[in-house]
Rosetta silent file (secondary structure, phi, psi, omega in degrees, C-alpha in Angstrom):
SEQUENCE: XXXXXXXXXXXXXXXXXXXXXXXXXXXXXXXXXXXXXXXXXXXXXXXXXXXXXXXXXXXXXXXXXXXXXXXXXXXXXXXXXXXXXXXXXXXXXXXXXXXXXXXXXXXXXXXXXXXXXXXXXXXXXXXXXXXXXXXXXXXXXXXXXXXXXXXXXXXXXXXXXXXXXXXXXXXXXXXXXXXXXXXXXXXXXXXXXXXXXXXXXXXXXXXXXXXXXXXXXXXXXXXXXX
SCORE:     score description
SCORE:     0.000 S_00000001
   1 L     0.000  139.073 -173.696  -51.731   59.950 -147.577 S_00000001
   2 L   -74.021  164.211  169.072  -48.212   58.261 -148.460 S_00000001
   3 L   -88.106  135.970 -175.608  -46.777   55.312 -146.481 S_00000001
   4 E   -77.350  147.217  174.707  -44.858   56.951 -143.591 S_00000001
   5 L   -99.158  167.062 -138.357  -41.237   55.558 -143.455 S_00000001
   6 L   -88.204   -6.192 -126.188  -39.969   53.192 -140.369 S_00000001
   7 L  -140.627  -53.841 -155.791  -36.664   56.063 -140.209 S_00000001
   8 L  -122.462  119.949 -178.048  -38.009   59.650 -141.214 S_00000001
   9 L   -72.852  157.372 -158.082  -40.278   62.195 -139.494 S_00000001
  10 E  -118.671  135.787  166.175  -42.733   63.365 -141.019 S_00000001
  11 E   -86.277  144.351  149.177  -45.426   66.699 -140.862 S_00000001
  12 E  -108.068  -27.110  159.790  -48.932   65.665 -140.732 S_00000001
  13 E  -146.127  134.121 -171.274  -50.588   68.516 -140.021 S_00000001
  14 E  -119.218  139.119 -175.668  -49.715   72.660 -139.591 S_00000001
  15 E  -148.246  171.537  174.630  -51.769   74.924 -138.638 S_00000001
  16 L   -55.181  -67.113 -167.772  -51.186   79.063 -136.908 S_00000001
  17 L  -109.228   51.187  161.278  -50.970   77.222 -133.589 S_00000001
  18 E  -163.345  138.931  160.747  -50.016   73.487 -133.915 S_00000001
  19 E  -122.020   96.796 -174.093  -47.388   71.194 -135.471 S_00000001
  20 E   -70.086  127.439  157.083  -48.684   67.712 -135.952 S_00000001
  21 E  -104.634  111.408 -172.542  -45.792   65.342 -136.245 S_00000001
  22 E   -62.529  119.429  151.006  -45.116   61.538 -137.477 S_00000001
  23 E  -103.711  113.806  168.881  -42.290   60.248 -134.950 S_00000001
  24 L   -75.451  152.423  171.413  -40.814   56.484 -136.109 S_00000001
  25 L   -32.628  177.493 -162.144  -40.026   54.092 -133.692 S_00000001
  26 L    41.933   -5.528 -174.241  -36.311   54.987 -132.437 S_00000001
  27 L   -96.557  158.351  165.522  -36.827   58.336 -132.240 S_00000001
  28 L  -118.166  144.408 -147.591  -37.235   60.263 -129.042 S_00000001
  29 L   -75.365  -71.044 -163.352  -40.316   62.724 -128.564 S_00000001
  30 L  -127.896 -177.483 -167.258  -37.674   65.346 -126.632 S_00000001
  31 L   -64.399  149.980  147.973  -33.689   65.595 -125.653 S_00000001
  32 L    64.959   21.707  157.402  -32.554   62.733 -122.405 S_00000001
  33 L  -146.256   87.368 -149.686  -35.940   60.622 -122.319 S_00000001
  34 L   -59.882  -22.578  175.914  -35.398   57.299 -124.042 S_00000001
  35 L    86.977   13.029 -169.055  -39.311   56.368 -123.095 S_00000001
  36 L    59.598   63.528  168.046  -38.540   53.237 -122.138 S_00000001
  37 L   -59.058  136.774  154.576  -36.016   51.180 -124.284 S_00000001
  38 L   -49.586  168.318  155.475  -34.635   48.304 -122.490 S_00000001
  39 L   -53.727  108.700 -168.425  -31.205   48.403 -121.344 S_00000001
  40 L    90.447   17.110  179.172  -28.142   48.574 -123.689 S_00000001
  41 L   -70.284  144.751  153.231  -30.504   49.537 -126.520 S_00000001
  42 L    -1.946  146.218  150.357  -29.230   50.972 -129.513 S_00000001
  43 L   -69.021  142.306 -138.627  -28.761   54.935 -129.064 S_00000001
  44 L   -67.351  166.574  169.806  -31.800   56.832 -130.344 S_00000001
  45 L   -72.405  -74.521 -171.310  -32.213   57.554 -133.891 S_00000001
  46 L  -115.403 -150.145  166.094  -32.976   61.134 -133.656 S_00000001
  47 L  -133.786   75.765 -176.766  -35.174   64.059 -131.401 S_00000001
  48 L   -47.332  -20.271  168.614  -38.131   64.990 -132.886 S_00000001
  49 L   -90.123  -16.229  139.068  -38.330   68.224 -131.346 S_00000001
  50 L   -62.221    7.007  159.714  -35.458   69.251 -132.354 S_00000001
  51 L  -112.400    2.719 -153.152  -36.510   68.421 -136.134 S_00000001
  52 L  -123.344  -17.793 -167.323  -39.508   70.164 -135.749 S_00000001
  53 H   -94.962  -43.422 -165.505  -37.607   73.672 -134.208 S_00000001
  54 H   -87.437   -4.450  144.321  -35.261   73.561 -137.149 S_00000001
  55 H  -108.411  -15.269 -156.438  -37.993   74.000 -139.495 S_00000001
  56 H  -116.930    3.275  163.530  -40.849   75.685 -138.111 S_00000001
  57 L   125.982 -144.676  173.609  -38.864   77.915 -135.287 S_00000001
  58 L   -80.257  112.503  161.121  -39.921   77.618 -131.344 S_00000001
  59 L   -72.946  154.653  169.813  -41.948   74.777 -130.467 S_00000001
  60 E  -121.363  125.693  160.521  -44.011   74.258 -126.908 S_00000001
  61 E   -66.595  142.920  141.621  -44.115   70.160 -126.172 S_00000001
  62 L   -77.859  -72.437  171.814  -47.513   69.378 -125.316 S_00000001
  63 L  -143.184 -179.079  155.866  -47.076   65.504 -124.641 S_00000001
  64 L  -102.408  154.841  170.898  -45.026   62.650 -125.469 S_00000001
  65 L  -130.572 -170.949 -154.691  -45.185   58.892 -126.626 S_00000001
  66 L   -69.481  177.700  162.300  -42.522   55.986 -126.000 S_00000001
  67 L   -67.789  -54.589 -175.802  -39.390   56.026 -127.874 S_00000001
  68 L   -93.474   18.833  147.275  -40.093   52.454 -129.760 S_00000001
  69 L   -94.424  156.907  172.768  -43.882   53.958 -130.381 S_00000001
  70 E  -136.911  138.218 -160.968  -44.339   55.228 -133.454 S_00000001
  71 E   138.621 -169.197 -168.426  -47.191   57.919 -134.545 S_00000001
  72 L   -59.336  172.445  148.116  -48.317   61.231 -133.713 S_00000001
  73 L  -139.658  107.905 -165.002  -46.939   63.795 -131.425 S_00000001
  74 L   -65.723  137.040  176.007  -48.924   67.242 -130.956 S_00000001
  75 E  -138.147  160.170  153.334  -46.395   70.748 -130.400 S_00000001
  76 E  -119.077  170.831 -164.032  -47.648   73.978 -130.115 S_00000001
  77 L  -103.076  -14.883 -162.143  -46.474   77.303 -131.896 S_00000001
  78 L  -156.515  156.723 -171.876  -47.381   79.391 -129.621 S_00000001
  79 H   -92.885  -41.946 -149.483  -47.524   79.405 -125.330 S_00000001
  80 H   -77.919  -34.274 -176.471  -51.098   80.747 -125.024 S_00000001
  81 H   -82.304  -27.087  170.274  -52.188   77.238 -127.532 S_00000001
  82 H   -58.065  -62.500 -134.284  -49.521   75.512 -125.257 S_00000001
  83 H   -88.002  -28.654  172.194  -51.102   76.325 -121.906 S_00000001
  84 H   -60.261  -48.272 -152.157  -54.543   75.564 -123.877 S_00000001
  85 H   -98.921  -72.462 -149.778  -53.197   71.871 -125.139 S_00000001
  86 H   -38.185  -51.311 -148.104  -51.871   71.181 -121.366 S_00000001
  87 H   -68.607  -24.977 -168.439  -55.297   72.160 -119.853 S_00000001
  88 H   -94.674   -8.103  160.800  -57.283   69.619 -122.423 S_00000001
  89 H   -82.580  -20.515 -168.402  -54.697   66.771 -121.592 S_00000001
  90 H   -82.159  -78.886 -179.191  -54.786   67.048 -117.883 S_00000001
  91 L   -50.881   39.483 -176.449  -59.151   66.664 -118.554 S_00000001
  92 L    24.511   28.120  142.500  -58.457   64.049 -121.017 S_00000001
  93 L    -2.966  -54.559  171.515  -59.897   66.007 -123.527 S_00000001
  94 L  -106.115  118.583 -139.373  -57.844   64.556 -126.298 S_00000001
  95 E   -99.505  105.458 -166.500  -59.095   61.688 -127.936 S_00000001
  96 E  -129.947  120.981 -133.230  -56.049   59.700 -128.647 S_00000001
  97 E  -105.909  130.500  179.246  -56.470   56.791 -130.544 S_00000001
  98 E  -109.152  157.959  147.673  -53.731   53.617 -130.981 S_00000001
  99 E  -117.404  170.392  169.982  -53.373   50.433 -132.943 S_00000001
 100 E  -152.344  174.923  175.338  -51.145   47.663 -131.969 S_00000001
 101 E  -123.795  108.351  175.198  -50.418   43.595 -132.396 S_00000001
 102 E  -140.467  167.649 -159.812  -50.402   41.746 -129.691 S_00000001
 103 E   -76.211  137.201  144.007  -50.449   38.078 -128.245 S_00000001
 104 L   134.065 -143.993 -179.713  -53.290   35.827 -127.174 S_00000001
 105 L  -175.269  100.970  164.299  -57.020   35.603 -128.137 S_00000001
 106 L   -26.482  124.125  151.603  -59.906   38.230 -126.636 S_00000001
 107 L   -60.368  -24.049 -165.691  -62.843   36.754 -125.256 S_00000001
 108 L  -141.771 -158.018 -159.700  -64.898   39.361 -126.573 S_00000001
 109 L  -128.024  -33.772  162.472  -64.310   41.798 -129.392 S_00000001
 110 E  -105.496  100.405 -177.297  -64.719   44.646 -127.664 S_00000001
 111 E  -160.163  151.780 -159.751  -63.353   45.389 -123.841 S_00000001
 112 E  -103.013  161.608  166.625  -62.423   47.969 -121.336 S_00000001
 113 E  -123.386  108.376 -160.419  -59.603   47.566 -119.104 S_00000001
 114 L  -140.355   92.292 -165.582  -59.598   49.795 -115.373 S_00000001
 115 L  -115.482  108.903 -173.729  -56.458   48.906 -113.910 S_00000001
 116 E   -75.441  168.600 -141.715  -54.970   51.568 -111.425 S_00000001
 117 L  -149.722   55.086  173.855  -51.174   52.304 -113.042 S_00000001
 118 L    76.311   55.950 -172.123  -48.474   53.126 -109.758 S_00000001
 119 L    16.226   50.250  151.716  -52.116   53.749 -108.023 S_00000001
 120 L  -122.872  148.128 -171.282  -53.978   56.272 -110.471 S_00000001
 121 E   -61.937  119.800 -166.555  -56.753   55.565 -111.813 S_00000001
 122 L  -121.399  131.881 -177.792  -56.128   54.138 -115.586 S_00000001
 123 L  -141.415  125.039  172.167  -59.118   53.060 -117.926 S_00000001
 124 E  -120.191  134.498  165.812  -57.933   51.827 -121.565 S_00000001
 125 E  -128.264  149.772 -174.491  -60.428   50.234 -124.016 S_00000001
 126 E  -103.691  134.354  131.408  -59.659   47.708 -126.693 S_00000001
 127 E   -67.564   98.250  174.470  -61.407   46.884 -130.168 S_00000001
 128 L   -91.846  110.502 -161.708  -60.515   44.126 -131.842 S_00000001
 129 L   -74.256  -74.612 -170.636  -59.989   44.573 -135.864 S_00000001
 130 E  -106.374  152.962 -155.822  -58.527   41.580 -136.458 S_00000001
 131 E  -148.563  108.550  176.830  -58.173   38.084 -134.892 S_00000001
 132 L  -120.872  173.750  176.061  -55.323   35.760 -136.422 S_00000001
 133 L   -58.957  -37.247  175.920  -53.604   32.287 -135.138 S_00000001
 134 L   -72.034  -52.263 -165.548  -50.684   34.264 -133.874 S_00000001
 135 E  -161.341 -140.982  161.492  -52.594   37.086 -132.279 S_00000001
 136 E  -157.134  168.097  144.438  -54.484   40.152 -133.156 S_00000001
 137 E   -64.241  140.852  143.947  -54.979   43.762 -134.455 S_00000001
 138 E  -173.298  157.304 -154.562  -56.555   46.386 -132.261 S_00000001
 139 E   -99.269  149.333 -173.044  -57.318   49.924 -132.497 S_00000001
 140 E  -136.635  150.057  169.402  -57.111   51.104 -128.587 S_00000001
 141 E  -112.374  163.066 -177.864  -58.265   54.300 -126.995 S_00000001
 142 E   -88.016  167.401  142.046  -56.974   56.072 -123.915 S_00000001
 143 L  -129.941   -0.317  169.474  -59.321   57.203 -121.384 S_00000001
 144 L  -139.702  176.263  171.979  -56.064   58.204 -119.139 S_00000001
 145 L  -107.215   30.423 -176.380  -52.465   58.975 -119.653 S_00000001
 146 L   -84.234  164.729 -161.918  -50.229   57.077 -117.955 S_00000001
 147 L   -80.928  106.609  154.637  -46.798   56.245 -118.879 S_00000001
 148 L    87.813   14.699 -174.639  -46.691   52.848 -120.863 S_00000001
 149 H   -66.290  -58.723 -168.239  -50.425   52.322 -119.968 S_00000001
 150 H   -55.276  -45.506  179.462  -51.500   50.465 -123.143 S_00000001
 151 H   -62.615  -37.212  160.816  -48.558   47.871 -122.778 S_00000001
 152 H   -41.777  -50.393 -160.689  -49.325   47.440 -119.111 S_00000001
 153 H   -90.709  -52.106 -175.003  -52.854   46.933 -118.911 S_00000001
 154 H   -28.769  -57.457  172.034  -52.558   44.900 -122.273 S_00000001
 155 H   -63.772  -36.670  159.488  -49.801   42.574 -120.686 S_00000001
 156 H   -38.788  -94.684 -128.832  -51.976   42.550 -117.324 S_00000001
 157 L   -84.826   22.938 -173.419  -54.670   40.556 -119.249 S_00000001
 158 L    98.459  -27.185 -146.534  -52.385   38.265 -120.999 S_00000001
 159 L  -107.020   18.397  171.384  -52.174   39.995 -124.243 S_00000001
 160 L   -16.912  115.305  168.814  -48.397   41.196 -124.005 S_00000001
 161 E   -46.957  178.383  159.322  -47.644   43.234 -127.208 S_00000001
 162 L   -86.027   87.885  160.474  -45.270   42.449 -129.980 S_00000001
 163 L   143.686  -31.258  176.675  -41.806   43.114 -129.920 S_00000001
 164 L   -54.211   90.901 -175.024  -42.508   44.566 -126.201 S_00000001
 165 L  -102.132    9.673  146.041  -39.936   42.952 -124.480 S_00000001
 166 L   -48.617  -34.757  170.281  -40.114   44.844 -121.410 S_00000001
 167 L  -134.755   44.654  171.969  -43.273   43.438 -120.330 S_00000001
 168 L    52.115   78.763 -173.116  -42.273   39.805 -121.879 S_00000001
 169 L  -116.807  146.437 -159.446  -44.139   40.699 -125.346 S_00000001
 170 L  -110.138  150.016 -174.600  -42.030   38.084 -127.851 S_00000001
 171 L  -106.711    6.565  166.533  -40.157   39.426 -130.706 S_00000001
 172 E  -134.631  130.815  152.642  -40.506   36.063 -133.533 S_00000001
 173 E   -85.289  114.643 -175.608  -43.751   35.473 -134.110 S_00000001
 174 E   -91.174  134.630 -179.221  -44.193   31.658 -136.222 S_00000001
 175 E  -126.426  102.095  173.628  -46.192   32.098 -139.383 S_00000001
 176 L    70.768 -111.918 -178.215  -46.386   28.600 -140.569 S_00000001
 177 L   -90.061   -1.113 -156.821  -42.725   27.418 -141.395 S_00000001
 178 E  -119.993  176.514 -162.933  -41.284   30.732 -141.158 S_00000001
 179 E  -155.191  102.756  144.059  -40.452   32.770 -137.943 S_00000001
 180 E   -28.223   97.801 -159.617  -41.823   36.665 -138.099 S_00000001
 181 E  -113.090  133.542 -172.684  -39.073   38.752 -136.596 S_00000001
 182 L  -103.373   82.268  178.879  -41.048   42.314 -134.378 S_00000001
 183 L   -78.589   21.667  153.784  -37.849   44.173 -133.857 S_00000001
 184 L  -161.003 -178.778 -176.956  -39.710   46.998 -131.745 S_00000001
 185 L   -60.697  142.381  169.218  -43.200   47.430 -129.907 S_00000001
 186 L  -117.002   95.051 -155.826  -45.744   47.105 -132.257 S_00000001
 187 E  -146.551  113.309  165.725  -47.470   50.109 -131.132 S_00000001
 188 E   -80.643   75.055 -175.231  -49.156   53.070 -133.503 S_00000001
 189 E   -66.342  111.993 -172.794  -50.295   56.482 -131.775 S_00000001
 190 E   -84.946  -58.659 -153.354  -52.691   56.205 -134.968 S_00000001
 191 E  -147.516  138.679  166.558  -54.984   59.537 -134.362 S_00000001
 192 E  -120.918  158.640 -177.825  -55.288   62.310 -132.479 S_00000001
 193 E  -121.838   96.613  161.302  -58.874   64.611 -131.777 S_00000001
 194 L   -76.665  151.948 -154.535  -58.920   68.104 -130.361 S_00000001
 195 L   -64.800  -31.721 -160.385  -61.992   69.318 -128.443 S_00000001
 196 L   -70.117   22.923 -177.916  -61.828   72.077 -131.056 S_00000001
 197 L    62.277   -2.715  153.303  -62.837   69.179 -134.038 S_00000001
 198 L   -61.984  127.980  179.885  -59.234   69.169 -135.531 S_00000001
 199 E  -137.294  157.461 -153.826  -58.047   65.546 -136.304 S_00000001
 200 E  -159.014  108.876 -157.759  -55.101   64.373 -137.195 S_00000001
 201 E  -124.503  152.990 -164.997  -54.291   60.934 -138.640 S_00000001
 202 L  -118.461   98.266  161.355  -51.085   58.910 -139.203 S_00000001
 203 L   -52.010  178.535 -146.864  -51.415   55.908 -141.409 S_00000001
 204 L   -84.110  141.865  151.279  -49.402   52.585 -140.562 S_00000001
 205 E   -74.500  150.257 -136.875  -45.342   52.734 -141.140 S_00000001
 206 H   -62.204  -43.746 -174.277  -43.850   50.880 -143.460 S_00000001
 207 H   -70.058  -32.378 -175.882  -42.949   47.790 -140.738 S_00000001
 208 H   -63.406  -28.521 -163.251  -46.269   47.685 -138.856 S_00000001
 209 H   -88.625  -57.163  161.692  -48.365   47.887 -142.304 S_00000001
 210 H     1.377  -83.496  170.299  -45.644   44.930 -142.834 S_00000001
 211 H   -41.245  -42.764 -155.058  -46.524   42.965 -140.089 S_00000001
 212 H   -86.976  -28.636 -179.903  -50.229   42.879 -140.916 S_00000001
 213 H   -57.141  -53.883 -148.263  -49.592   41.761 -144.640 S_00000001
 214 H   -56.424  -49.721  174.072  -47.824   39.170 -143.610 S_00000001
 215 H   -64.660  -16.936  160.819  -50.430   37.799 -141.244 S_00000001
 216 H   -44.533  -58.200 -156.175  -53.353   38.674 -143.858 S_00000001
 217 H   -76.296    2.428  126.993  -51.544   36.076 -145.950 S_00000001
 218 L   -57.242   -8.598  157.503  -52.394   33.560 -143.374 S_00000001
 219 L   102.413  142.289 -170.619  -56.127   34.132 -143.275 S_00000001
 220 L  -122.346   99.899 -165.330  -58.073   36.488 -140.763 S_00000001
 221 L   -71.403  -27.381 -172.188  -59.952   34.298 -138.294 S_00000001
 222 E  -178.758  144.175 -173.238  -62.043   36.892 -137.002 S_00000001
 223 E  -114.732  138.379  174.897  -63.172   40.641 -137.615 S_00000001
 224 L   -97.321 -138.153  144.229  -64.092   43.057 -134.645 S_00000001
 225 L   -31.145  164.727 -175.985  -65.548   46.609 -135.615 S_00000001
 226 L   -85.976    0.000    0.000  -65.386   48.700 -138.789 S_00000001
């Protein structure tokens, strides 16, 4: 699979009833819901569903991720696979898998987080791939859907993402003498899993795969899971 670019959407997967889509950071999932950009942010790059209608015809949204996430976003082709895709997000159904970079240093390698979220129940769990002097990698699964949940619960424990300056996540990172600059969240909707065993994976964009060199070339302190 090519490296996805930080600018231009992308298909990842087509099928009779679904259109898997790469959305980069700046983009908005649908029209009038920035997804939560601070205030006075730039105006959006694009719409993805509107880039997705003018080639493959009438789309159904299924769900959305933030505007300054970047990764997949599931449409359907058809309303009977729409009404189908609602029913397995409402059970959590769909296995929806992130990575991100964020601040601090995990006690453990592995850990769940069950935080209620504007008082529903929210359960996120973290992996931790990599463990550097600034921070870490880690691939995170949903086990709910709430709006902004991974940066919440994340920031809850201390571990405020990168570039997430909404929930005081810092946007220069120091790598030795030099000062990292995270000009958006550094947050990957990596993969998604339908109950029906279709999966559908987005490798890292160009700045996030970025990010990780750069801290590689300072030495990787610690490994979680494969």
């Amino acid at each position: 699979m090519a490296l996805l670019a930080d600018d231009t959407p992308a298909v990842i997967g087509l099928t009779e009833r679904w259109v898997v889509a790469y959305k980069p950071a700046g983009w908005l999932t649908i029209p009038g819901r920035p997804g939560g950009s601070v205030a006075g942010a730039a105006p959006p790059t694009g719409v993805l569903s509107k880039w997705a209608e003018e080639r493959y015809g009438r789309i159904w949204v299924v769900h959305r991720i933030d505007r300054d996430t970047s990764g997949l976003v599931l449409f359907a082709r058809e309303a009977e696979s729409h009404r189908q895709a609602n029913e397995w997000f409402q059970k959590h159904q769909v296995r929806k898998t992130y990575d991100c970079l964020a601040t601090g240093v995990p006690a453990a390698p592995v850990f769940r987080i069950a935080r209620p979220i504007e008082g529903a129940p929210s359960v996120t769990q973290i992996e931790v791939r990599e463990s550097y002097q600034e921070g870490f990698l880690a691939r995170v699964r949903l086990h709910t859907g709430r709006r902004h949940q991974i940066r919440i619960h994340l920031a809850g424990e201390g571990y405020p993402l990168w570039g997430d300056t909404r929930y005081q996540g810092p946007t220069q990172v120091r790598l030795g003498g030099r000062q990292l600059g995270i000009e958006r969240v550094a947050l990957h909707a990596a993969k998604l899993e339908l109950p029906t065993g279709e999966a559908f994976e987005a490798y890292w964009p160009e700045d996030f795969k970025g990010w990780v060199e750069r801290l590689r070339e300072g030495g990787v302190r610690a490994t979680g899971g494969s």
